[in-house]
C-alpha positions as CSV (number, residue, x, y, z in Angstrom):
1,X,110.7,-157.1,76.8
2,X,110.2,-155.8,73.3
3,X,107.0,-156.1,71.5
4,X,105.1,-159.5,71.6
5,X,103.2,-161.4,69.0
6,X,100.0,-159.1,69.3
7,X,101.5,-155.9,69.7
8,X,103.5,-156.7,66.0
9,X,99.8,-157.1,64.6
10,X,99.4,-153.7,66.1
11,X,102.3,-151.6,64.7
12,X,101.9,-153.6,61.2
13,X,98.2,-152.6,61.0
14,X,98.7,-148.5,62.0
15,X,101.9,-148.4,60.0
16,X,101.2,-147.1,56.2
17,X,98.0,-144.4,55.7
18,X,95.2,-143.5,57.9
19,X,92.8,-145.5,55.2
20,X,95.1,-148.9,55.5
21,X,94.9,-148.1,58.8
22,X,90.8,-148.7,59.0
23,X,90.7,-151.4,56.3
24,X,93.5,-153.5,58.1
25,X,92.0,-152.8,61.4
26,X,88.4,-154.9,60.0
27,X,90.3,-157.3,57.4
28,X,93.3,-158.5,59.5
29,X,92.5,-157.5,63.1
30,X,88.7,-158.2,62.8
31,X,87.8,-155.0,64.7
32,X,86.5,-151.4,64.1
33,X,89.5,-148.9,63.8
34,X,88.3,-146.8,67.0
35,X,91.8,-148.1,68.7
36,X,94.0,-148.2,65.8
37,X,93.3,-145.2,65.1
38,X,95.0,-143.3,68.4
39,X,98.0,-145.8,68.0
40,X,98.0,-144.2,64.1
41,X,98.3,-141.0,65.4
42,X,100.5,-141.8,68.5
43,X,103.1,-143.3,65.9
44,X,102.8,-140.8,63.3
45,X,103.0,-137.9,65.8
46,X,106.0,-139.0,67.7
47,X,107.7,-141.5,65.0
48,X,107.5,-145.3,65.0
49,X,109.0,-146.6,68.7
50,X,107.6,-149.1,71.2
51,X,106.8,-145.9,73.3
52,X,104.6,-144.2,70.8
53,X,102.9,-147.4,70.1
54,X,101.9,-148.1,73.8
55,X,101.5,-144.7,74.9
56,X,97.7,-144.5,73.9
57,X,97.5,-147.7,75.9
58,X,99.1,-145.8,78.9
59,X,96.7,-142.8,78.4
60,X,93.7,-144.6,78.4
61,X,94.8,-146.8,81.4
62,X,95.2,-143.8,83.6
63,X,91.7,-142.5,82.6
64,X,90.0,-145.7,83.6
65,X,92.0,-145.3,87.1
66,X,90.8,-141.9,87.5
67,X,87.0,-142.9,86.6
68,X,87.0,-145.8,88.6
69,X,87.8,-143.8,91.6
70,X,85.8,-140.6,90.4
71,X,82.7,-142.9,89.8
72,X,82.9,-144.9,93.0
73,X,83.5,-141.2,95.1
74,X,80.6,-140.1,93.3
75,X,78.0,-143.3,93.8
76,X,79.5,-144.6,96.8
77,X,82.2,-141.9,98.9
78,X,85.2,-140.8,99.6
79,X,85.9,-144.6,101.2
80,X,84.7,-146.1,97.8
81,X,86.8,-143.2,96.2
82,X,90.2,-144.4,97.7
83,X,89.4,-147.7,97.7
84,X,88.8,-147.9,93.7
85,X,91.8,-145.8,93.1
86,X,94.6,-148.2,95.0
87,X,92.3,-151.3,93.7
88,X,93.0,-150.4,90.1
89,X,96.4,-148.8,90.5
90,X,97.6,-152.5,91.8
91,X,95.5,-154.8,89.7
92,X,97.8,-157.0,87.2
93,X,95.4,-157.2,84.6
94,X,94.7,-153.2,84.5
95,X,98.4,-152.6,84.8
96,X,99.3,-155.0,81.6
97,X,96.7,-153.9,79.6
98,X,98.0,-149.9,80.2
99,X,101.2,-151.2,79.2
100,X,100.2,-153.3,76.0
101,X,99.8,-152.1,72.7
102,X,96.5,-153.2,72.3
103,X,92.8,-152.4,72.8
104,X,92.1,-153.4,76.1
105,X,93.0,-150.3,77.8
106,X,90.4,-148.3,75.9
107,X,87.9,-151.0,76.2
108,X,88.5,-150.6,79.8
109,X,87.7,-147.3,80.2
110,X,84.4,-147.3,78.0
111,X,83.1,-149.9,79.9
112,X,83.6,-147.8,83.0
113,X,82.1,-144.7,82.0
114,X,78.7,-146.8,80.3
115,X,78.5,-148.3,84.0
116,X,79.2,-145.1,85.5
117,X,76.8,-143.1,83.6
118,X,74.3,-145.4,83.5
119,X,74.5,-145.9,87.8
120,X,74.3,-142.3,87.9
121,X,71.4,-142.3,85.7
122,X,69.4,-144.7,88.0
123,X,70.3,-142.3,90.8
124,X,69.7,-138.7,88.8
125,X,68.8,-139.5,85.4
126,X,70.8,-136.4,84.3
127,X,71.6,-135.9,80.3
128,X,75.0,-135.8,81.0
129,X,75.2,-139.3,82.6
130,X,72.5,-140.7,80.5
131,X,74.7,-139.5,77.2
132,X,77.8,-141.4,78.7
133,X,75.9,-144.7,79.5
134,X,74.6,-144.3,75.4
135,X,77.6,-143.2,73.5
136,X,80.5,-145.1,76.0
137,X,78.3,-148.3,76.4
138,X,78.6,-148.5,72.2
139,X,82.2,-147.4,71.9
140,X,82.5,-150.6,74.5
141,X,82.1,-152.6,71.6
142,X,84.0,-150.3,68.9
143,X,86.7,-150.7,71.7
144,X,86.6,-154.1,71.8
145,X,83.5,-156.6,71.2
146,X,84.1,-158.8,73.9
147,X,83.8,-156.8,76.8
148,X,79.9,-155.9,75.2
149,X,78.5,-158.6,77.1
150,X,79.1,-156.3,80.4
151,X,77.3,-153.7,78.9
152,X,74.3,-156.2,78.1
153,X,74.4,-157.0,81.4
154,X,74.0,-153.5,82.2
155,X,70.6,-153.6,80.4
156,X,69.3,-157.1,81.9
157,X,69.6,-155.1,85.1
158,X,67.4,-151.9,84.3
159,X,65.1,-154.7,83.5
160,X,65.0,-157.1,86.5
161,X,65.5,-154.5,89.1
162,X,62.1,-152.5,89.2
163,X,63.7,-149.2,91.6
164,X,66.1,-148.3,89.1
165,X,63.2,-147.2,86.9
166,X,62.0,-144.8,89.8
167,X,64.2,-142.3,87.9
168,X,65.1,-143.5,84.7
169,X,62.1,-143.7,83.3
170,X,61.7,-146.2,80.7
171,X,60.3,-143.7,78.4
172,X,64.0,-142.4,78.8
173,X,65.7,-145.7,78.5
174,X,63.5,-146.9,75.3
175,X,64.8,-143.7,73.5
176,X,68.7,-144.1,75.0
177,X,68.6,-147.7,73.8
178,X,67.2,-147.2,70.4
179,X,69.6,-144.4,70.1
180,X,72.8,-147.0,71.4
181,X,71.3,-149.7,69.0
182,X,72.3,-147.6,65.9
183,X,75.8,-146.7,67.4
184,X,76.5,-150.7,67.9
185,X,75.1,-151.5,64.6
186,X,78.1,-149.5,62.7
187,X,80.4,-152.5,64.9
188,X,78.2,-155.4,63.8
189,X,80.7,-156.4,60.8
190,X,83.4,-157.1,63.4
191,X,80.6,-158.5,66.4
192,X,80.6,-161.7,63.9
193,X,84.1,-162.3,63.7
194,X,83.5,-163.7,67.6
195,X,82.6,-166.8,65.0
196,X,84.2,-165.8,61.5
197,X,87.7,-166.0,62.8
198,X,87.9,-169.2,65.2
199,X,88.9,-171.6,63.3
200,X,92.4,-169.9,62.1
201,X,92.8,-169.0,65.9
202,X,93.1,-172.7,67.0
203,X,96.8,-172.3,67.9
204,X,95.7,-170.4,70.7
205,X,95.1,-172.4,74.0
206,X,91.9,-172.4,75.1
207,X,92.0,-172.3,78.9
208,X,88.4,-171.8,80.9
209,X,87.1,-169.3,80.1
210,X,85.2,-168.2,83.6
211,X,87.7,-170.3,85.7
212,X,90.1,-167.6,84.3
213,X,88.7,-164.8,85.6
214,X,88.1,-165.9,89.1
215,X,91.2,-166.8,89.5
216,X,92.4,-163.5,88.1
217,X,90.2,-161.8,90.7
218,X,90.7,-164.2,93.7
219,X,92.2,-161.1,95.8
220,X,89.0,-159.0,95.5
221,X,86.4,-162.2,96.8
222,X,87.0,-161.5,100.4
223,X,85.5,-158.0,100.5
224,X,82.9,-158.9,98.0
225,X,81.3,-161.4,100.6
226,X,81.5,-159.1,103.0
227,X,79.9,-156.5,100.9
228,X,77.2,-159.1,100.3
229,X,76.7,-159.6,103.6
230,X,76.5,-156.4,104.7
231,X,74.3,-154.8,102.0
232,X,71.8,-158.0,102.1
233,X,69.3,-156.5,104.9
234,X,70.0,-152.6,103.6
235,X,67.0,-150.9,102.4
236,X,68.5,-147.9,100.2
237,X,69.0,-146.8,97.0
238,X,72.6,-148.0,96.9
239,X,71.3,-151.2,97.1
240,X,69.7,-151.3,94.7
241,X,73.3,-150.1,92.8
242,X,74.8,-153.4,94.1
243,X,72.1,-155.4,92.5
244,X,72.9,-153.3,89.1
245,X,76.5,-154.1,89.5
246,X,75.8,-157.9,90.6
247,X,73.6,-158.8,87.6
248,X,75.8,-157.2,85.2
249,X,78.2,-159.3,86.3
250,X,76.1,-162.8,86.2
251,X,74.5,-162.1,82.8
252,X,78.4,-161.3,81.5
253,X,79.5,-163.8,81.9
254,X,77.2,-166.4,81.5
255,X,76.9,-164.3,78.1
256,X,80.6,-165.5,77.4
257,X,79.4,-169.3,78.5
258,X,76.5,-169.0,75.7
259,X,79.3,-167.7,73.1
260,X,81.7,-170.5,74.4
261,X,78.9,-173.1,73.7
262,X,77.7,-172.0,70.4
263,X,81.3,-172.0,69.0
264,X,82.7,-168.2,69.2
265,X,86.1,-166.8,69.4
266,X,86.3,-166.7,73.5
267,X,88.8,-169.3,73.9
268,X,90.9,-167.7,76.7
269,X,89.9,-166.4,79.8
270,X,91.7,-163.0,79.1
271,X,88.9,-162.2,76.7
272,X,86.2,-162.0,80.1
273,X,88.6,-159.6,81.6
274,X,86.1,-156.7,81.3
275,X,84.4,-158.0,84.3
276,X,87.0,-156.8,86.1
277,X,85.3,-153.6,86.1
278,X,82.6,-154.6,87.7
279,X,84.4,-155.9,90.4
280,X,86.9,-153.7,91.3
281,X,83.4,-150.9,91.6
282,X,81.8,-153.8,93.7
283,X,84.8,-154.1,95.9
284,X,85.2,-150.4,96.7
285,X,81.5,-150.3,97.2
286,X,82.0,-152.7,99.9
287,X,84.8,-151.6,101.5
288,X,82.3,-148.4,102.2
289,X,79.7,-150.4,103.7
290,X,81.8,-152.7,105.6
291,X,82.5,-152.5,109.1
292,X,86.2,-151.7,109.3
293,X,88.0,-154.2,110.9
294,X,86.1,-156.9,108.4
295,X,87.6,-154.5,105.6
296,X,90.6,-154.2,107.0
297,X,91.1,-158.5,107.3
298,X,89.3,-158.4,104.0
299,X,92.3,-156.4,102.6
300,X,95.0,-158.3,104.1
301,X,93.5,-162.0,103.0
302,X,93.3,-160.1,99.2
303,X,96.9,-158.7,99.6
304,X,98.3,-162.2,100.0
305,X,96.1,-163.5,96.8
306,X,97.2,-160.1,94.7
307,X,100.9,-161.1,95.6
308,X,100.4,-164.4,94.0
309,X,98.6,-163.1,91.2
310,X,101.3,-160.6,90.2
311,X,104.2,-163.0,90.2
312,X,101.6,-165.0,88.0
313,X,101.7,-162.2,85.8
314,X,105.4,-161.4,85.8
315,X,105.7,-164.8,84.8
316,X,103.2,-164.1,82.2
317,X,103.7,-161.5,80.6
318,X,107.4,-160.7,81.9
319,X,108.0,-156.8,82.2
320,X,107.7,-154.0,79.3
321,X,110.9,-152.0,78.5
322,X,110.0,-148.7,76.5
323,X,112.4,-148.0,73.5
C-alpha cells in the first residue's frame, strides 16, 4: 500500500528546511526531531519517494536485528545468538515498524543497545558498555517517549537485584545516571505531551493497553516458561541477567498502567510495543538454557501462534509497496 495516515504526518513534517523540520517535529508531532531528522536527510538525499522516506526505518530495523542477536551471543551464546536473530527477523511487529515511516524502528534499536550495555555492564562494567546503557537508554526517549518506561525498568532492576552491583558499582551507576538524567531532560518538553495531546487524539481507539501486547507476543510465552522454569534453581550470574530482564519487563509495563490511569496519551496497545525487546532477549536466553527437546516443542507451539499473529498483521496493516 502507499503511505498511511501517520506516515503523511511524517513526510509533511521533514518536507521544507532542516529548521521546519525540528520545530514541526515538537509542535505538530509532539516529539524531539532525533527521527525526523534521518527521514530529512533520507528525503533530501535521494528526492521525495515512499522509499527514501522509509528507508531510515529499514536501516534502523536491520541494526536492532543485528544487536539483538550480537547482544544475546554475547550475554547468553551462540544458541541465544541464533535464536535472537530468527526471533526478530520473523516477528510482525519488528518487521512493520522497519517498514513504516515512523519512529519505532529507531526506538527499537536504542532500547536494545541501553539494555545491552547496561547487561554487559552488570557483567564487566566496561566504559564502552556503561557509555551505551547512558547515551542509548536517553536517545530511547528522543526516539520515542513511550518506550522510556523500559529503560526505567532497567533502573528499578539495578536497584532490587543486589548481584548486579557486584560489578557496577553504585558509585558508577550514581554518576551514569546523573549523567543520563541531563540527556532526558533536553526530551522533557515532548515527555508531557503523553498528557498535553490526548484529548485531540480521542479518534483513536483505545484498545488495552497490556492485553495488546500479550497477545502480540503469544508465540514467545511457551519458551519463556520454560526459561522460568529452568533458570528458577540456577545459581549464576546469568541469573541474575534474567531477573534484570524480568523486572524491566514488570515495572514497564505496569509503568504504562500508571500512565493509563492518570490520563496519558497510551491509548493503544501498539504504544507498549517496546517490551518486545525484552522479550524476544528473554526468549533467546531461554532457548539457551533449555533442555532441547522442551525448546524444540516450545518452538513449534510459538510457530502456530506467530502464524496467527502475522495474518493478524497482514490484515492490519496490509503489505508496503516501495515507490
Amino acid at each position: 500500500s502507499s503511505l498511511w495516515l501517520d506516515e503523511f504526518g511524517t513526510l509533511w513534517t521533514v518536507e521544507d528546511t532542516l529548521f521546519d523540520t525540528w520545530r514541526r517535529a515538537a509542535s505538530f508531532q509532539g516529539q524531539t526531531p532525533f527521527y525526523y531528522t534521518f527521514a530529512w536527510i533520507s528525503v533530501n538525499l535521494f528526492g521525495e519517494s515512499e522509499i527514501a522516506l522509509r528507508l531510515p526505518s529499514l536501516l534502523f530495523g536491520l541494526a536492532a536485528w543485528l544487536v539483538f542477536g550480537f547482544g544475546s551471543l554475547k550475554l547468553f551464546g551462540p544458541r541465544a545468538g541464533l535464536c535472537a536473530y530468527l526471533l526478530a527477523a520473523v516477528d510482525p511487529t519488528l518487521i512493520h515498524a522497519s517498514a513504516d515511516a515512523r519512529p519505532y524502528a529507531l526506538a527499537f534499536l536504542m532500547l536494545a543497545l541501553a539494555i545491552l550495555g547496561f547487561l554487559v555492564s552488570c557483567s564487566k562494567a566496561s566504559r564502552g558498555a556503561r557509555a551505551l546503557w547512558v547515551f542509548c537508554g536517553a536517545a530511547t526517549i528522543w526516539a520515542h517517549y513511550v518506550f522510556y518506561p523500559f529503560v526505567l525498568g532497567i533502573v528499578a532492576a539495578y536497584l532490587l537485584v543486589p548481584d548486579l552491583r557486584a560489578r557496577y558499582r553504585p558509585s558508577q551507576f550514581g554518576l551514569d545516571s546523573l549523567i543520563h538524567l541531563l540527556l532526558v531532560a533536553l526530551a522533557v518538553p515532548q515527555f508531557t505531551q503523553l498528557f498535553a495531546r490526548r484529548s485531540v487524539l480521542d479518534w483513536v481507539s483505545t484498545g488495552h493497553t497490556g492485553g495488546g501486547l500479550l497477545t502480540a507476543t503469544l508465540p514467545y510465552w511457551p519458551l519463556l516458561a520454560l526459561g522460568v522454569l529452568a533458570v528458577w534453581k540456577r545459581n549464576d550470574p546469568e541469573k541474575n541477567l534474567f531477573r534484570a530482564l524480568w523486572i524491566s519487563l514488570l515495572i514497564g509495563a505496569l509503568g504504562f498502567l500508571l500512565l493509563k490511569m492518570l490520563g496519558a496519551n497510551v491509548i493503544h496497545w501498539r504504544y507498549t510495543q517496546g517490551g518486545l525487546v525484552i522479550i524476544i532477549l528473554l526468549s533467546a536466553a531461554s532457548f539457551a538454557v533449555v533442555n532441547r527437546y522442551a525448546a524444540a516443542v516450545a518452538i513449534v507451539v510459538g510457530a502456530l501462534f506467530l502464524v496467527t499473529a502475522l495474518e493478524r498483521a497482514k490484515a492490519a496493516y496490509g503489505t508496503h509497496t516501495l515507490k
